[in-house]
N, C-alpha and C positions, 0 to 999 in steps of 0.2 A: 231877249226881252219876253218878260208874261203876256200870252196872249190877254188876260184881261189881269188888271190891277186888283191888289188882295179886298178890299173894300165891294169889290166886284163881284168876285169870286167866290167869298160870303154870302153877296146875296142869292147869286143861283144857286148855294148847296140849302139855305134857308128857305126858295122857294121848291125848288125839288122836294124838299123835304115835305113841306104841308099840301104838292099838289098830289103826289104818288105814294106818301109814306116813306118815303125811302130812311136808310138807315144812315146817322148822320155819320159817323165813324169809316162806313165802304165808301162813301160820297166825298167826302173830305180825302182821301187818299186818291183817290178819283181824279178831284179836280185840281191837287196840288202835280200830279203828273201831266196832266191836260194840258195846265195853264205854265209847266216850268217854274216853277212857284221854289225857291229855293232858302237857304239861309234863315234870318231873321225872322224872314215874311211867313215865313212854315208858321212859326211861332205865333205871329200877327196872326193869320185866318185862324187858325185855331181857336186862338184866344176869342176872336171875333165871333166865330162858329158857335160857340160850346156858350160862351159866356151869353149870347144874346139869346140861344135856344132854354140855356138855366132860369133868365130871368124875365122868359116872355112874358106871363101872367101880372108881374111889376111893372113890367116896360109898359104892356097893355092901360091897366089902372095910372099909370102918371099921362099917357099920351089921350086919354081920352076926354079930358076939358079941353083940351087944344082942338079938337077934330070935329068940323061941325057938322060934316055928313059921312056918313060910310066910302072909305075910298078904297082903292083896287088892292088886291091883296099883297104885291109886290112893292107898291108903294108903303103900307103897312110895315111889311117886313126891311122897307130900306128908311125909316121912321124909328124903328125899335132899334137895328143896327146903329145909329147915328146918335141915337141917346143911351143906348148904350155906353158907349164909346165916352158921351159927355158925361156923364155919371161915375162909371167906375171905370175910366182909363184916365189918371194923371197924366202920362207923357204924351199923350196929344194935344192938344192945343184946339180950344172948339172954334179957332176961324179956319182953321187948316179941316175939320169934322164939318164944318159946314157947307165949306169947297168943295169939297170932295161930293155930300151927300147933293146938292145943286146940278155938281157937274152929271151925275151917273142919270138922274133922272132929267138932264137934258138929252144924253144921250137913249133914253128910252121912250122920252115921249114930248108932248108939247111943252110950251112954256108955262101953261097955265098949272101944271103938274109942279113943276121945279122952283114955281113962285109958292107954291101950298107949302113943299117941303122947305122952303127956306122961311116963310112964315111960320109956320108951327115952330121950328125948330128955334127961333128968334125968341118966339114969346114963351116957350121954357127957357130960354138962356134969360129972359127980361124978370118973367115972376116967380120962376122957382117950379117945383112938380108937387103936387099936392102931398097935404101929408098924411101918413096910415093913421096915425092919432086917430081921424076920420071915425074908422073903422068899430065898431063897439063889441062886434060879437068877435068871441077869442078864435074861436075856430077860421072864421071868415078872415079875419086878420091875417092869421099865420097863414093860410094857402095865399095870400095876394103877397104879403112877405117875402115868404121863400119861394114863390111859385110852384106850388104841388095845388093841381085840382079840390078842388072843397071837397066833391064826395071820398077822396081818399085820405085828406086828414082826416076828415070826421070818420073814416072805419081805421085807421089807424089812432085815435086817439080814444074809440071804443077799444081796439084791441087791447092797444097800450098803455093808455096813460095819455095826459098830455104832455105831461113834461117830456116825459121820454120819446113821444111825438117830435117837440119842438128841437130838438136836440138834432134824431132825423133828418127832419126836413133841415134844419142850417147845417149840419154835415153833406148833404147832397149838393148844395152851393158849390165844395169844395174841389178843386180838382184832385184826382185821384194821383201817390205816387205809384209809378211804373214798378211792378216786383217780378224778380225771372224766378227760375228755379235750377239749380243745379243739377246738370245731370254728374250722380254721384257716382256712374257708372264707369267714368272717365276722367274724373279729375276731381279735386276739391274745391271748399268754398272759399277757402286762404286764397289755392291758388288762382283762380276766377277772379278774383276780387284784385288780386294782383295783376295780371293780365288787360281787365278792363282799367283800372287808374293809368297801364300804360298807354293806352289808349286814347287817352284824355278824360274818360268817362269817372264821374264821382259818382261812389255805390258806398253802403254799406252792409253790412249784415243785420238780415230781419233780425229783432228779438223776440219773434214768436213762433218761429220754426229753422230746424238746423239747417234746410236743403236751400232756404230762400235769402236773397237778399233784395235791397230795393236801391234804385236808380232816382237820385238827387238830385244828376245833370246829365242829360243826354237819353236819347233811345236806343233800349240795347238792339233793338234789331238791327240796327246798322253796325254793329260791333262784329271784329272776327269771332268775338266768344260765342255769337249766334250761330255765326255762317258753317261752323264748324262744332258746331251741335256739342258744346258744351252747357248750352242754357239754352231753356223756355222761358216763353212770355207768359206770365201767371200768377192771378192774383192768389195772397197768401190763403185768404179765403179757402179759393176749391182746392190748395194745394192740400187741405187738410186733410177731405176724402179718402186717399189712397192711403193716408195716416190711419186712419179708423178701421180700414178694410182687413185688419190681422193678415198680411199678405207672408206668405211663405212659399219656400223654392217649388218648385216642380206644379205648381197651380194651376189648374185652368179657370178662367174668370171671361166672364163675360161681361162689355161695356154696351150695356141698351141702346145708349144716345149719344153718341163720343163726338161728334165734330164738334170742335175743329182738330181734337184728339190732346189736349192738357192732360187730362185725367188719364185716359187713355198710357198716353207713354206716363206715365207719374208711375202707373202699374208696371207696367213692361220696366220702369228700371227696378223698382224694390223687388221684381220676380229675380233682378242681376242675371240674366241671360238663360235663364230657365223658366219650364213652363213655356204657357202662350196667352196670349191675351186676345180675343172674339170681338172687332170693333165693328158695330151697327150701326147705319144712319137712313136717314128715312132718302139722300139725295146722292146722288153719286156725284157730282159736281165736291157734294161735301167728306163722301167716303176717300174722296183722293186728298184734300187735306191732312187728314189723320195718314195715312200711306207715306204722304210729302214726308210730317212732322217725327213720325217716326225713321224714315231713313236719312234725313236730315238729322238723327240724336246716332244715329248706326243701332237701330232696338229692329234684331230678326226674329223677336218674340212677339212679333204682332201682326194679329192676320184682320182684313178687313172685308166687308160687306157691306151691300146697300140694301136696305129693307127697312119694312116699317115692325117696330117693335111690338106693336098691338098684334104682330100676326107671330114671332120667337116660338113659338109654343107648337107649329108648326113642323120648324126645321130641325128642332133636336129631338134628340130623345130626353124624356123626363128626368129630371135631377144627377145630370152629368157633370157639374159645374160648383168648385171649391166656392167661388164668391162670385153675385153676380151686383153689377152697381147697374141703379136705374137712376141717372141725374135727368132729372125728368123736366120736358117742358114745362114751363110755367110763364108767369106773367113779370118774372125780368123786374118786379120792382124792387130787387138790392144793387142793382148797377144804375143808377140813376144817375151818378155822377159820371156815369161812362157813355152813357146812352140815355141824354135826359131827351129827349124826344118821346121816348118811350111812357112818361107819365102824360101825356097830353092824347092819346090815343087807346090807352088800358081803360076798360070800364068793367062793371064788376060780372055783365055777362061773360067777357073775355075769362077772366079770373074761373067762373063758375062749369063752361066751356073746357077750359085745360085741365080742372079736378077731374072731368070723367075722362079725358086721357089718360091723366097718373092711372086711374086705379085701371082701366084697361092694359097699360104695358103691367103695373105691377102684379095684375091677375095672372100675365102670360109668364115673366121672369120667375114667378113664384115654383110654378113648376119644375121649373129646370135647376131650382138649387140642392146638393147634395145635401141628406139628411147630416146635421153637425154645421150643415154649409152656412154663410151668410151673406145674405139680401143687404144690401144700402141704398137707400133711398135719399138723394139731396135735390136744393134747386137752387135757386140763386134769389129766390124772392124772401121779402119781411111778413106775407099775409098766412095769418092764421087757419084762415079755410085751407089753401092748400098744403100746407106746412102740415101743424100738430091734428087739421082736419083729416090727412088724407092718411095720416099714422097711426088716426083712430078707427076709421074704417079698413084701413088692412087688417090690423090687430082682431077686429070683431067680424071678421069678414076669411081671415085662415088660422085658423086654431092649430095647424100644427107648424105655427111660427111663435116666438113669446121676443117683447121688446129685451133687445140687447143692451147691455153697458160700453158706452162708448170709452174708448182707453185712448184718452188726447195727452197728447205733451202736457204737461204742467199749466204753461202760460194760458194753455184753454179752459183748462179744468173748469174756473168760473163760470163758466157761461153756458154748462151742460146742466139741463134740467130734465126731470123724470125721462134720463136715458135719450134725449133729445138737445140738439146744440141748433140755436139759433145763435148766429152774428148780426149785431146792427154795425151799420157803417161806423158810426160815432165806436165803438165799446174798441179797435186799434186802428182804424183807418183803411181797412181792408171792405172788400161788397158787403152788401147782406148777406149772408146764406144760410140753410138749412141742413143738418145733416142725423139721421135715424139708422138704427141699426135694428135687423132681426136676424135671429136665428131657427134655422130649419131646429125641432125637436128631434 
């Protein structure tokens, strides 16, 4: 039996989550071992997890005529869980969401606690939850909407557009589907695809890259096709990377920031067992992931290291290195739908913080690329400052680089503009991400 029930279980990864920051994704796999948490109920907390953390900012704006004074923050978050649940979960039943939400909050505290939560939750089941109609300013509507913080539509709808804002933010609602990657070094994507259907797992093939396919039904990590390092977990997004990087035999490249090491082996196999690949992380905790990940695929073309990449420039000798990729910290706002925690904690200090990072590692990486060589530059975020900002200040900043032409598959081609690719979630269903090329003159 689970040590505590999924309804339970959700609530401590929900209040972990807003007393420590914690990451909701480590935390959820956490407490699903913790608590024994198997089958169906996997799917349950999750759902519960992900779904109540996407739409706190709505939950917050409906539950607030109900609330007549400020109450504890775990009561909160087991009030958002609970209309959640009545909101957008049909197969529950809201006397069975009510039982539950009564019972946990007996077990946590007095009675006078567990008569509020069954009261509040009574008089939304009685009058309904206000309506956004309400709302008049467009900006202010969409962040209480979809739940993205106001100051980040309002700088995404200066960068972008609104529409293509709004587009955005209801794509990050969306739960993301699962994509691996072939390792092509060992087998095909026929035969993969084969292998997992026997499996029970329902896959099919990306149609925006030949190496990827995506998971329909089922996690492939638990599949032999993982265990046995025929496939990564990876979204189609960064698989593109190692795509642009002009990779050829006998290479040496350097990966600036590799953990958990995707990109990383993506290289080490298009090297196909030549060359070597230089994997960097600022943690050793996280240099031995990429170590794992690589001898888990069988790639002895990859050597690892823990260091911080603002200091690279140090340990080599200057411009020894065919291609060096700097997928560079940033501010994580194109996994949103992966890691929606992440919007409720990002402020634009953060954002302005991580620019002087990039262009620190990219000042040091710059050195070390062979003249002919090239630089890439990506990150996983949609904002402009550090994206097309920090490719403008490289650019004006090393003169003996000139922006590269990016050579994607076909299916990307769209969406490469002055030698730069941004992905929005919405444009295939893949992260945000950004990806720059230069070249050494």
């Amino acid at each position: 039996m689970p040590k505590k029930n999924v309804r339970e279980a959700a609530l401590d990864i929900l209040e972990a989550i807003e007393k420590h920051q914690s990451y909701s994704n480590l935390l959820l796999n956490k407490v699903i071992e913790k608590n024994h948490i198997t089958g169906p109920d996997v799917g349950l907390l999750t759902e519960l997890t992900y779904g109540t953390l996407q739409r706190k900012l709505t939950l917050d704006y409906y539950l607030k005529p109900f609330l007549q004074k400020k109450v504890e923050p775990w009561v909160l978050n087991l009030l958002r869980l609970s209309l959640y649940q009545m909101l957008y979960l049909d197969k529950i039943p809201d006397r069975a969401i009510l039982f539950e939400s009564v019972e946990i909050a007996k077990r946590r505290s007095h009675r006078g606690v567990s008569g509020m939560v069954n009261g509040v939750l009574r008089a939304i089941q009685r009058k309904g939850v206000p309506s956004l109609d309400k709302i008049k300013d467009a900006v202010e509507k969409l962040s209480i909407e979809t739940s993205h913080p106001q100051w980040l539509v309002q700088r995404w709808t200066d960068q972008f557009g609104f529409e293509k804002t709004k587009k955005m933010c209801e794509t990050n609602l969306m739960a993301p589907l699962q994509t691996a990657r072939v390792n092509l070094t060992r087998t095909t994507r026929e035969e993969v695809i084969k292998q997992l259907e026997s499996e029970g797992f329902l896959v099919q093939e990306s149609p925006i890259l030949v190496e990827a396919i995506q998971s329909l039904k089922g996690n492939l990590v638990h599949s032999d096709c993982y265990q046995k390092g025929l496939i990564s977990i990876q979204d189609e997004s960064s698989m593109i990377v190692a795509n642009v990087m002009e990779i050829e035999p006998n290479q040496l490249i350097l990966d600036c920031c590799a953990a958990p090491g995707g990109k990383t082996t993506h290289i080490a196999e298009k090297l196909n067992g030549t060359g070597k690949v230089i994997a960097h992380d600022l943690h050793e905790h996280k240099v031995k992931l990429i170590k794992e990940n690589a001898d888990r695929l069988g790639l002895q073309n990859v050597e690892t290291i823990a260091m911080d990449s603002r200091k690279i420039g140090e340990h080599y000798q200057s411009e020894i290195f065919d291609r060096v990729l700097v997928d560079a910290p940033c501010s994580g706002l194109g996994v949103l739908r992966r890691k929606p925690d992440i919007k409720y904690v990002k402020t634009i200090h953060d954002i302005r913080a991580l620019q002087t990072i990039q262009h620190s590692i990219l000042t040091e990486a710059a050195q070390l690329v062979k003249p002919g060589g090239i630089l890439t530059y990506s990150t996983c975020t949609v904002d402009k400052e550090e994206n097309e900002g920090t490719v403008q200040y490289f650019l004006e900043n090393f003169p003996d680089f000139e922006a590269y032409s990016l050579h994607v598959p076909a299916t990307i081609q769209p969406f490469v503009q002055n030698n730069c690719l941004q992905i929005f979630p919405q444009d295939f269903g893949s992260d945000g991400f950004f990806i720059a090329c230069f070249k050494k003159r």
